[in-house]
DRENDREN-643973 format. One line per 3 residues: number of its first residue (from 1); for each residue x, y, z of C-alpha. Coordinates in Angstrom, 1 decimal, always signed. Example, Ala and Ser with C-alpha at 12.3 -4.5 7.8 and 13.67 -1.06 7.14 Angstrom:
BEGIN
1> +12.3:-4.5:+7.8 | +13.7:-1.1:+7.1
This chain:
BEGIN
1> +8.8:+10.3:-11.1 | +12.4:+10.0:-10.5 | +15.0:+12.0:-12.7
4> +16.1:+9.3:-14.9 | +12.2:+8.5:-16.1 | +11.6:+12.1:-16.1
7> +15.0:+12.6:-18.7 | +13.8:+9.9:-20.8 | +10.1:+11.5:-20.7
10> +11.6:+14.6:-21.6 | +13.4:+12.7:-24.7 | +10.4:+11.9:-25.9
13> +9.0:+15.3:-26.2 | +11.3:+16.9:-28.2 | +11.0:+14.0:-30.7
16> +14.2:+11.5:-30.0 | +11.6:+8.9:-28.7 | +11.7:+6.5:-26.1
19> +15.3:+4.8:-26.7 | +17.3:+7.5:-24.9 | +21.2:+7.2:-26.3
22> +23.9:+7.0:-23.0 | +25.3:+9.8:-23.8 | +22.4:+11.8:-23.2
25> +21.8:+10.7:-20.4 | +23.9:+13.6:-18.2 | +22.9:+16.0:-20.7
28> +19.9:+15.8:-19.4 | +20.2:+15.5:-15.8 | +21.8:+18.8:-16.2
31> +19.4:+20.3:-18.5 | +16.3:+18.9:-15.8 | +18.0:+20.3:-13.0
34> +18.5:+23.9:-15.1 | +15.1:+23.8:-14.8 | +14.4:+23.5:-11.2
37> +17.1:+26.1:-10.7 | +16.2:+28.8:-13.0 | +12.5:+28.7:-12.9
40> +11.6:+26.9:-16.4 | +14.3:+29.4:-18.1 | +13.2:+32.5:-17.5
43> +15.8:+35.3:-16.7 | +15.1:+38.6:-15.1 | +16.2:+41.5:-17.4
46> +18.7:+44.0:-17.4 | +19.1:+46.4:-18.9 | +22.2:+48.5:-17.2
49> +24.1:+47.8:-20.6 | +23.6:+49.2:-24.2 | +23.5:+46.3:-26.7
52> +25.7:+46.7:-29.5 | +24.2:+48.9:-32.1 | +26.4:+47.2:-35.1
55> +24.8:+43.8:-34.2 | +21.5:+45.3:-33.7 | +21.6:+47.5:-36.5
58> +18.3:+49.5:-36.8 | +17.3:+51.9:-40.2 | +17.7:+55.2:-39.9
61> +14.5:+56.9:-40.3 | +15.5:+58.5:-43.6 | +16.3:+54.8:-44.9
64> +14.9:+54.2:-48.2 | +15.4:+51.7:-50.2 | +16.2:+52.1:-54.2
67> +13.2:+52.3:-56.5 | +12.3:+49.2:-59.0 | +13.3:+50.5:-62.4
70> +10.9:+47.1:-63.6 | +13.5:+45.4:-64.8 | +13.7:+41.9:-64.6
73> +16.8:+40.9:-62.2 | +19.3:+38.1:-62.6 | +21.6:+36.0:-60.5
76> +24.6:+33.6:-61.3 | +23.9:+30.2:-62.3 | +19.8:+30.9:-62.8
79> +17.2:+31.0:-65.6 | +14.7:+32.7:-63.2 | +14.0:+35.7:-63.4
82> +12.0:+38.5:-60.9 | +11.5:+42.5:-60.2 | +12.7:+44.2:-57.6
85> +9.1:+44.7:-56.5 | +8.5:+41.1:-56.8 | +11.7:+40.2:-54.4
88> +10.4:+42.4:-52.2 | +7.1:+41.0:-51.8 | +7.1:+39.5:-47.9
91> +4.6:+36.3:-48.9 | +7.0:+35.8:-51.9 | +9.8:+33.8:-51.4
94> +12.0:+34.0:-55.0 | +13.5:+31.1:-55.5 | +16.0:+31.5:-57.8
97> +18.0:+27.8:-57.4 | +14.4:+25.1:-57.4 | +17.2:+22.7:-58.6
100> +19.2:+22.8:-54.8 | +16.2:+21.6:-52.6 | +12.9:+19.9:-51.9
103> +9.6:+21.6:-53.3 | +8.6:+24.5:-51.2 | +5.7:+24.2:-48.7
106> +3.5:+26.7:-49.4 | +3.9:+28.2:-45.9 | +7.7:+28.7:-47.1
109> +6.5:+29.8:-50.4 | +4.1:+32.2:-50.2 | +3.2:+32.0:-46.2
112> -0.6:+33.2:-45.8 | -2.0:+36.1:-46.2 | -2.3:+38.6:-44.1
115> -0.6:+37.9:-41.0 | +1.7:+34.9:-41.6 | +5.2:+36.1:-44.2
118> +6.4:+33.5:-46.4 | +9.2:+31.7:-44.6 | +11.4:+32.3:-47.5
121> +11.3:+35.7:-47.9 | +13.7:+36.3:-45.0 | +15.2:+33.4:-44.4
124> +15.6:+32.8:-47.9 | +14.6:+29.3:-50.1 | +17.4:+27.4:-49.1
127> +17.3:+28.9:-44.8 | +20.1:+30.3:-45.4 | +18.9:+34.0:-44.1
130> +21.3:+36.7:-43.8 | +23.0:+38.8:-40.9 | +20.0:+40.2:-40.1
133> +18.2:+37.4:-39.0 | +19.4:+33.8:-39.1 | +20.1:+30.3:-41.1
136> +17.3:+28.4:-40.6 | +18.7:+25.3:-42.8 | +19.8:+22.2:-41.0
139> +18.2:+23.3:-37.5 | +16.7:+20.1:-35.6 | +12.5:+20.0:-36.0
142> +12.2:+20.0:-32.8 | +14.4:+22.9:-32.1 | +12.6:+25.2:-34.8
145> +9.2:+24.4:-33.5 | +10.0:+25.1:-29.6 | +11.3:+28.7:-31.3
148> +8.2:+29.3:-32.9 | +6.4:+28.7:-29.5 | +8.6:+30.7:-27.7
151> +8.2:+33.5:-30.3 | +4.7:+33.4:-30.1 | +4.5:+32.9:-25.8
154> +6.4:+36.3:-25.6 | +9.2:+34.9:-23.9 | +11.6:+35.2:-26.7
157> +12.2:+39.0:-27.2 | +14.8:+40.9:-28.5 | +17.2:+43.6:-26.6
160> +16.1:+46.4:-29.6 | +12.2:+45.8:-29.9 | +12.2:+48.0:-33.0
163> +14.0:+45.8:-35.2 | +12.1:+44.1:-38.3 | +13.0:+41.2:-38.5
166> +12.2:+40.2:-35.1 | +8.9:+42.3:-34.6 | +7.7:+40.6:-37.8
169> +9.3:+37.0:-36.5 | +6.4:+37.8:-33.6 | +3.8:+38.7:-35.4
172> +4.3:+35.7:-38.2 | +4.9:+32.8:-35.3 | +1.2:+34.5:-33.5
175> -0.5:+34.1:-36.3 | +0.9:+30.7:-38.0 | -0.6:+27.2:-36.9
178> +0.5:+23.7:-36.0 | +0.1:+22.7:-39.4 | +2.4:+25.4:-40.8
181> +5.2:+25.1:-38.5 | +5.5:+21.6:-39.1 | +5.6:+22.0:-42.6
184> +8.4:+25.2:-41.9 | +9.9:+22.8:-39.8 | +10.3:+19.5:-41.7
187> +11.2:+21.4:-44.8 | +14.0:+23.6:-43.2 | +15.7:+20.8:-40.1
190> +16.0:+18.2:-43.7 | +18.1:+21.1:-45.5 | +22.0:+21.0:-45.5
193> +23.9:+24.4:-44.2 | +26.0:+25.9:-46.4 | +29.1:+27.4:-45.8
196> +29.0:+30.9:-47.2 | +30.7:+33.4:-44.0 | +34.4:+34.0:-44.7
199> +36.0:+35.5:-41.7 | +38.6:+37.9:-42.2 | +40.4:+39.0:-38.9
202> +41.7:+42.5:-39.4 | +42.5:+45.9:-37.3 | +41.1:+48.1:-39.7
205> +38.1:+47.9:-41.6 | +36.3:+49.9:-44.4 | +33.6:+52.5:-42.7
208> +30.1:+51.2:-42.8 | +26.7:+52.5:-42.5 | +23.4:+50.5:-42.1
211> +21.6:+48.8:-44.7 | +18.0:+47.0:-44.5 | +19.1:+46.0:-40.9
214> +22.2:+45.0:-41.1 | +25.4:+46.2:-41.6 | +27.2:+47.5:-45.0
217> +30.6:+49.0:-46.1 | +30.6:+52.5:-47.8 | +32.1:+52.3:-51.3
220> +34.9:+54.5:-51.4 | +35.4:+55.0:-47.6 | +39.1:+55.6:-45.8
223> +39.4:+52.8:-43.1 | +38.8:+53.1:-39.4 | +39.9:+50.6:-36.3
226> +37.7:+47.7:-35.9 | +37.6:+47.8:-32.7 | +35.1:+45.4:-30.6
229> +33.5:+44.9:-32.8 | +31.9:+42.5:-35.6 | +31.1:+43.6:-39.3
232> +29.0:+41.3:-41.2 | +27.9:+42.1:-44.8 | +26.9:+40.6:-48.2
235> +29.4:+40.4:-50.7 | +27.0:+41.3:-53.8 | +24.5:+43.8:-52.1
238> +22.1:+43.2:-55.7 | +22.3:+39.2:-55.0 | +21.6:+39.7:-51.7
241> +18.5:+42.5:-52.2 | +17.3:+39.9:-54.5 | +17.2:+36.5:-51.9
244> +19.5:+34.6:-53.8 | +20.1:+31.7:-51.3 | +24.0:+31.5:-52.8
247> +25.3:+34.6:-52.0 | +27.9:+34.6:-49.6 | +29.2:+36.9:-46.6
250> +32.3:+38.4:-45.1 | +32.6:+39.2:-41.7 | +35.7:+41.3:-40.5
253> +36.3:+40.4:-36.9 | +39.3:+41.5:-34.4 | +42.8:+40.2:-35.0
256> +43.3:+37.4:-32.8 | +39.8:+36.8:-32.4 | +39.2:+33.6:-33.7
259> +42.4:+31.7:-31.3 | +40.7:+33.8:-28.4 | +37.6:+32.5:-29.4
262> +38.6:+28.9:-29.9 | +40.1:+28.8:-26.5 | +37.0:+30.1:-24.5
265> +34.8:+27.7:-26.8 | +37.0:+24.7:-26.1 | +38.2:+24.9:-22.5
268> +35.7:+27.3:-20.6 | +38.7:+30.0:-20.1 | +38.5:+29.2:-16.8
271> +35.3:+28.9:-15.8 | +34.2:+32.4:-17.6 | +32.0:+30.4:-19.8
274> +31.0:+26.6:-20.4 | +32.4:+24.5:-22.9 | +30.5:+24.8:-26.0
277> +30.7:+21.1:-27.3 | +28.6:+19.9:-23.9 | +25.3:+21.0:-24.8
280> +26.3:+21.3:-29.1 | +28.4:+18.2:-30.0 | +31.8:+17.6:-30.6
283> +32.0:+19.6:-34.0 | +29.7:+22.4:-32.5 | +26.8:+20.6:-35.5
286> +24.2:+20.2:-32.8 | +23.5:+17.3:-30.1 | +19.2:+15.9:-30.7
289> +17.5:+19.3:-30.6 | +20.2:+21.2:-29.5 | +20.8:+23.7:-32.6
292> +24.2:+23.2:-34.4 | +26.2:+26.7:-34.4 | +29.2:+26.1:-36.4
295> +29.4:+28.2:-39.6 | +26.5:+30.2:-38.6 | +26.3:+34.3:-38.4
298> +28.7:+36.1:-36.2 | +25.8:+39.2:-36.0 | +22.8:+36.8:-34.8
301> +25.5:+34.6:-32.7 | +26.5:+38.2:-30.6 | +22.8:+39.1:-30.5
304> +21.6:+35.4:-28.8 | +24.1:+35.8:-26.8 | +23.5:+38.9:-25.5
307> +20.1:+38.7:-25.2 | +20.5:+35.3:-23.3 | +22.8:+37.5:-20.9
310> +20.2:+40.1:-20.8 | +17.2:+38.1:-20.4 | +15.6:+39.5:-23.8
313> +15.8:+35.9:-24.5 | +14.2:+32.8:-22.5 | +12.3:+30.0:-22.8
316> +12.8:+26.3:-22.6 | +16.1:+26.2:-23.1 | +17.6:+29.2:-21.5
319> +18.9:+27.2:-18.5 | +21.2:+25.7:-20.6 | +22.8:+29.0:-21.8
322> +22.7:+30.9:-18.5 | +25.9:+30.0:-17.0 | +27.7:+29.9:-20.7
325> +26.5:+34.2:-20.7 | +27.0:+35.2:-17.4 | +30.2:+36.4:-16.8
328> +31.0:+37.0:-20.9 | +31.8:+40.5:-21.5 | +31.4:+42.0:-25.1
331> +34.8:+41.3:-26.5 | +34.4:+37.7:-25.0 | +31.0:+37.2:-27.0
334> +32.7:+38.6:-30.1 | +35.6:+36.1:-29.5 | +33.0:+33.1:-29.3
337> +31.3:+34.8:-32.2 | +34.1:+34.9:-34.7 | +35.6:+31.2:-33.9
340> +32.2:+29.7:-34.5 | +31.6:+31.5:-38.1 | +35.1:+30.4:-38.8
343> +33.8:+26.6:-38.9 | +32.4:+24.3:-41.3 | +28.7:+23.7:-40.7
């Protein structure tokens, strides 16, 4: 089969059907010849470099979180009502906004018990997760289903393999079936993003310690350089402890981040990295089952790429991402990182 039959065989896969648009046509050629050249996307790891703790933030073996008093716990524009205990029940998702989307599949819902968490419970009703794992909402079907394989293949990892939300990613996307990801996936690609990450560039930043896998700023703390680094956190710690799908997130980046950031994303810097709108449109909102990235989490943005870089990440489209990580040092990823939080989704 030549290459242009096998692109439009390839379209077909991943669900644009037989009617390939021109424009995809290079996109690809490129993507098909990724393949050939780096094996079918899997990258040798290395592990000479120490991923950033404050992306990968891990508990602390003391961590434990506050006891439920039994009270029954309110958020902002909601009737509903639910415990602490009840919030924190994995095949539980608390959906406190019913009004703001489509009924819940009941794999989103309440998942299936043992083995398989309610989709909701981390990544919220709405998709709209948190820095500690990811938005889910207005991802292509296609995309979120080649994930799910990936996660359950093995070759999706994660640089830290004793973080949560990742082991328990694993073990849900092993255990779930066709039927389930489908349901995940039709229910979560038809969802509209929300844009709820303010970025704040700054060179000093309250101390913070970590919270439930992700990072938090210590009430009452004297302030301390940024430096490389990225700070993501919830705004309302209780909203966000209770899954409300509206609560919203700043992130304190590096002064000049975001215009550093900008100018990789947009030109390449010079061949250090690859022009992010090739593979994810224009308006960085995604190109057929290429994910969209604007507006999304500067903390899982770092960790992809780094684990991309690292090969803690592979799989079908990996190819793709290898010559955008190579040659991106830390304070280039945080760069990338901060510009794309700073858009629209």
């Amino acid at each position: 089969m030549d290459l242009k039959k096998r692109t439009r065989s390839f379209f077909e896969i991943v669900g644009g059907g037989a009617n390939v648009p021109k424009k995809w046509e290079m996109f690809l050629k490129c993507f098909l010849a990724g393949l050939v050249c780096f094996g079918g996307g899997v990258l040798a790891a290395d592990l000479t470099e120490a991923p950033p703790p404050w992306a990968y933030a891990v508990n602390p073996p003391d961590f434990k979180a506050p006891a439920d008093d039994g009270s029954q716990r309110h958020v902002p524009g909601s009737d509903v009502t639910f415990t602490l205990t009840q919030a924190r029940n994995s095949f539980l998702s608390p959906d406190w906004h019913p009004n703001d989307h489509p009924p819940l599949p009941e794999v989103v819902a309440h998942g299936r018990k043992p083995d398989v968490f309610a989709c909701g419970y981390c990544h919220r009703a709405e998709g709209t997760g948190g820095p500690e794992n990811t938005s889910l909402a207005g991802l292509p079907f296609a995309y979120i289903v080649q994930q799910m394989a990936d996660f359950k293949s093995g070759v999706r990892g994660t640089s830290v393999p004793g973080r949560a939300p990742v082991t328990n990613m694993i073990a849900s996307a092993k255990a779930a079936n066709a039927a389930e990801i489908e349901a995940a996936a039709t229910y979560f690609s038809g969802l509209k993003p929300k844009q709820l990450i303010h970025v704040i560039e700054t060179n000093m930043v309250p101390k913070h310690r970590v919270y439930g896998w992700h990072m938090l700023p210590i009430a009452g703390s004297e302030k301390e350089p940024i430096g490389q680094r990225i700070l993501e956190s919830p705004v309302d710690l209780e909203r966000f402890a209770s899954r409300d799908s509206r609560v919203e997130f700043v992130a304190y980046v590096p002064a000049g981040s975001v215009q550093r950031g900008k100018e990789l994303a947009t030109t390449g810097g010079g061949g250090r990295t690859v022009q992010c709108a090739v593979c994810h449109g224009p308006e960085l909102k995604g190109l057929g089952p290429i994910p969209p990235i604007a507006g999304r989490s500067p903390s899982y943005m770092i960790r992809q790429l780094w684990d991309f870089k690292h090969g803690a990440r592979a799989g079908l489209y990996s190819p793709l991402m290898k010559p955008t990580v190579e040659h991106l040092a830390l304070e280039d990823m945080i760069a990338l990182a901060a510009y794309v939080a700073s858009l629209a989704p």
